[in-house]
N, C-alpha and C positions, 0 to 999 in steps of 0.2 A: 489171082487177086494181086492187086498193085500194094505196097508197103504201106503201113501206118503212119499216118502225117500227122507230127505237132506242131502249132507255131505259136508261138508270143508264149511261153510257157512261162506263166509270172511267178515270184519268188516266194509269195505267199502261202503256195501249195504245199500239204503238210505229207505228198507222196504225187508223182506223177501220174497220170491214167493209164488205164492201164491198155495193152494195143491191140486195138479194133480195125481190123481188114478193111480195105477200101473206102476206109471211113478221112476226113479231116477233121482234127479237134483242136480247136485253136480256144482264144482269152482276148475278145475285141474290146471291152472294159472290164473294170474292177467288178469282182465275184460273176461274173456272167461267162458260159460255158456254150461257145457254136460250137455244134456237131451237124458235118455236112458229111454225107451220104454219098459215096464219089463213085460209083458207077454209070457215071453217062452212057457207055455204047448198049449197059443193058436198063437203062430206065431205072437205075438206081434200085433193082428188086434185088431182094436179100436171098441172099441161099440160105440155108441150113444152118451152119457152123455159125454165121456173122449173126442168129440171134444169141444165142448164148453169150456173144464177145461184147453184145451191146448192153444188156441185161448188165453184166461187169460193168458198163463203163457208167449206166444209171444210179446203180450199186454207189461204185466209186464218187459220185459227184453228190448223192445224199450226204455220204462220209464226211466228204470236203468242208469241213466248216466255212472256209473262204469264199468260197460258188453259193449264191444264192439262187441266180435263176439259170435256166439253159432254154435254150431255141435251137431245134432242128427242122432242117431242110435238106435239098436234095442238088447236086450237080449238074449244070445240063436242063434241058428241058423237062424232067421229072422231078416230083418231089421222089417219091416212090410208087412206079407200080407193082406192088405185089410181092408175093414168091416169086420165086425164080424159077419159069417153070420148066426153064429145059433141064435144071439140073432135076428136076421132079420126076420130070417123065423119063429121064435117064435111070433116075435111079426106082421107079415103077421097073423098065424096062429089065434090068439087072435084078429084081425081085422074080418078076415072073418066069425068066429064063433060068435062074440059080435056082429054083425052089421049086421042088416035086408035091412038097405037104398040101393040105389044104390052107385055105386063110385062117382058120381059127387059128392055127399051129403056127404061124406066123411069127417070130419075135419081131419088136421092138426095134430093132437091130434091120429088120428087113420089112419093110412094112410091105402089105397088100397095095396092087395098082386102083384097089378100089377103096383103101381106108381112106375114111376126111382128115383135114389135118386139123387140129386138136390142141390147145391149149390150157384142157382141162386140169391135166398132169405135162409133169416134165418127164420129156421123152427125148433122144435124140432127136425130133424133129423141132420143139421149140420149148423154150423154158417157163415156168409159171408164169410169166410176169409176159408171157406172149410175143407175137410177132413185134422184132424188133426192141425186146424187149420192154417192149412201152405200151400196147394194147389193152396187156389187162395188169401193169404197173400199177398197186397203189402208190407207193413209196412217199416220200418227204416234201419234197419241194419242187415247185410249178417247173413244168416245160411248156413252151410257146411251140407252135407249128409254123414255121412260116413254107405255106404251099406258092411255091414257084412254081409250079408244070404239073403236070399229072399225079393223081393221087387216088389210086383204083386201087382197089382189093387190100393186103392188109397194109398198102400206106395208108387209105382212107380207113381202115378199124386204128391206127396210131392215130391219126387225127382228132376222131371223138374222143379216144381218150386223153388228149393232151388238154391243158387246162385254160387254154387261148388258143385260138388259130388266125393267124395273118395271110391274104390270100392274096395273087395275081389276078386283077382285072382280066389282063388280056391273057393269061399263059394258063392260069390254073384250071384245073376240069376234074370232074369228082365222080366215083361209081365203084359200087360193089356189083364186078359184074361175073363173081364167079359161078352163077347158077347160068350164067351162057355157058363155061367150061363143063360143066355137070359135076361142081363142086361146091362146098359153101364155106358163108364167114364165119370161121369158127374161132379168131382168134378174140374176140367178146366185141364185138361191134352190135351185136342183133340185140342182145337188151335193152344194152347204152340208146340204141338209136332210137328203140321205141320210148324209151323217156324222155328221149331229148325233144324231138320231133312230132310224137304221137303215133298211133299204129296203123292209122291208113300213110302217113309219108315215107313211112320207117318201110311198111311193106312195096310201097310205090319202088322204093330206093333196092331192096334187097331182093323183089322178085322180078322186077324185069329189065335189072341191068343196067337201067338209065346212065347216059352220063351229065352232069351238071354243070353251070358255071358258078363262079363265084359267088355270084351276085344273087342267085336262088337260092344258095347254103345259106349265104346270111340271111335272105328272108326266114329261112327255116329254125336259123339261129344256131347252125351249127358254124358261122364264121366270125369271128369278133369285127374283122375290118376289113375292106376290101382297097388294096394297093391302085392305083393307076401308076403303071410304069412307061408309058408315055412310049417313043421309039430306041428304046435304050438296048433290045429285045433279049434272049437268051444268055446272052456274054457277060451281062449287068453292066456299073460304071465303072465311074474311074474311081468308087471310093474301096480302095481295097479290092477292086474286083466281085465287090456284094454290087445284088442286084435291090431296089426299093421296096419289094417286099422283104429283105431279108435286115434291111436297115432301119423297119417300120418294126419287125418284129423286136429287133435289140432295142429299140426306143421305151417298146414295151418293157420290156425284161429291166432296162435300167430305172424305169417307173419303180418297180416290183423290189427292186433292188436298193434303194432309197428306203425303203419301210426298216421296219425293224425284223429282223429276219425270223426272231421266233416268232412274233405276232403272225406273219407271213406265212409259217408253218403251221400255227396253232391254228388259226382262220383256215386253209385249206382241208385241216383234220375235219374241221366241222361242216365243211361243203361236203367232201368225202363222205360223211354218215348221210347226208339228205340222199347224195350221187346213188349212193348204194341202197337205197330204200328203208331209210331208217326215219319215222316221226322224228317232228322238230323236238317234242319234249326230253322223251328220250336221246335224241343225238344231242341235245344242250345241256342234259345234265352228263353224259359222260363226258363231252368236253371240260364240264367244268370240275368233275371230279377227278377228272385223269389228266389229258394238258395245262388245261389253266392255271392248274396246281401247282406247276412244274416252271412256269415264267414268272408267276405273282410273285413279286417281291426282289424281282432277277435285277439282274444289271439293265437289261433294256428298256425293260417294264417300268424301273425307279426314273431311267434317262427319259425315255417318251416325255412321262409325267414331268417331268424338271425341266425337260430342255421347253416344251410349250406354256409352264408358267413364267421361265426367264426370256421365252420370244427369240428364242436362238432355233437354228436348227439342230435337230439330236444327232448325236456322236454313237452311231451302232456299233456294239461288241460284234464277232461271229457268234453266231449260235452255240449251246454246248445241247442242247437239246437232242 
């Protein structure tokens, strides 16, 4: 794997992030966090080890009081497809020839060529918080998707679960197509999906592989917007070397990033209980007996209020939330 790239590391950071393999993480505006995904020759798929380092750097950027939102994407023609599967099948391969036992007797350490991969616990293969560590993320505060290229298998389970997705007209293409492999999405994509979508799409999607374009996802509503990037193609422009959907998606992010950053948290807390199947009653009286609590009366909360009866724009603290 190619070394850890920071750029524009702004002075506000109250610790640097922390370093993620093949990853680029740069500060294209104030509190906004790009994380690009820099494996072009393999489609930008993750191995093993770079979930846990990413799960860190999610970790990290909740911490961050100064980072409000983040947008990830992919290098190259992928956003991300997938696991990584030769390192998979290699290390299947080094399971079955190293190990005389049967599969039950199996550790953790050496898994079966036939275990699924799993994000139900943390294991060597991937961390709670899932492929990429962003699948089955609750955590703090919003990430954007912006899908440039391919986005199969657990890129597309990071996708549903990011909290906007920005997509390529011409480039982006969508599918969980690991029941062609004789494996499935286990990194929490298959609940998510049937809520998102309903159980005939959700099934359309998850058992026969399909692949999609942009422009069905958003019918389906799992895309917030869809980019036209005109002939610009894979390389992007001249702005920084970002491509239109990745500058569509920071557009967003610095929307998001204008708010008041707790409100921004607290309001996602409470998407979060609907997301996860909780009644409106129920999810609105814990928000309001638990976050709401916690901003009423805050610095933000008092500024909102003051800054739109004096008809200024409000002055955000960073979060201490």
């Amino acid at each position: 794997m190619s070394a850890p790239s920071y750029t524009n590391l702004p002075p506000g950071l109250s610790s640097p992030p922390p370093p993620v393999p093949s990853v680029i993480i740069s500060f294209p505006a104030d509190h906004i966090l790009l994380v690009t995904l820099n494996r072009p020759k393999q489609l930008n798929a993750i191995p093993r080890p770079q979930h846990f380092a990413l799960e860190r750097l999610w970790n990290w950027y909740d911490a961050e009081a100064s980072l409000r939102c983040a947008v990830l994407t992919g290098s190259g023609r992928a956003f991300c497809a997938g696991q990584d599967l030769k390192e998979w099948d290699s290390i299947n391969n080094n399971s079955s020839s190293n190990s005389s036992t049967p599969a039950k007797a199996t550790t953790a350490a050496t898994p079966p060529s036939s275990a699924p991969e799993t994000a139900i616990e943390s294991t060597d293969r991937m961390p709670l918080s899932g492929f990429g560590g962003l699948s089955n993320r609750g955590g703090k505060k919003p990430v954007i998707a912006a899908v440039n290229g391919i986005c199969f298998g657990g890129g597309m389970e990071m996708a549903i679960n990011c909290d906007l997705v920005i997509a390529s007209a011409e480039n982006a293409s969508f599918a969980l197509p690991e029941v062609s492999i004789g494996v499935i999405a286990l990194a929490g994509a298959l609940p998510r999906l049937v809520r998102s979508v309903g159980r005939q799409r959700a099934s359309e999607m998850a058992l026969s592989g399909k692949r999609y374009g942009a422009e069905e996802m958003k019918g389906w509503g799992l895309v917030n917007e869809v980019v036209t990037e005109g002939n610009q193609g894979e390389g992007g422009d001249k702005n920084g070397g970002r491509n239109k959907v990745v500058e569509k998606a920071l557009e967003w992010a610095g929307k998001i990033a204008k708010n008041s950053p707790d409100a921004v948290i607290v309001s996602r807390e409470g998407l979060k209980l609907g997301w996860e199947g909780m009644g409106p009653q129920q999810g609105t009286e814990l928000i309001i007996k638990g976050w709401y609590g916690r901003i009423e009366g805050g610095e933000n909360f008092v500024e909102g209020v003051r800054s739109f009866n004096e008809r200024r724009k409000p002055v955000w603290k960073d979060s201490k939330l």
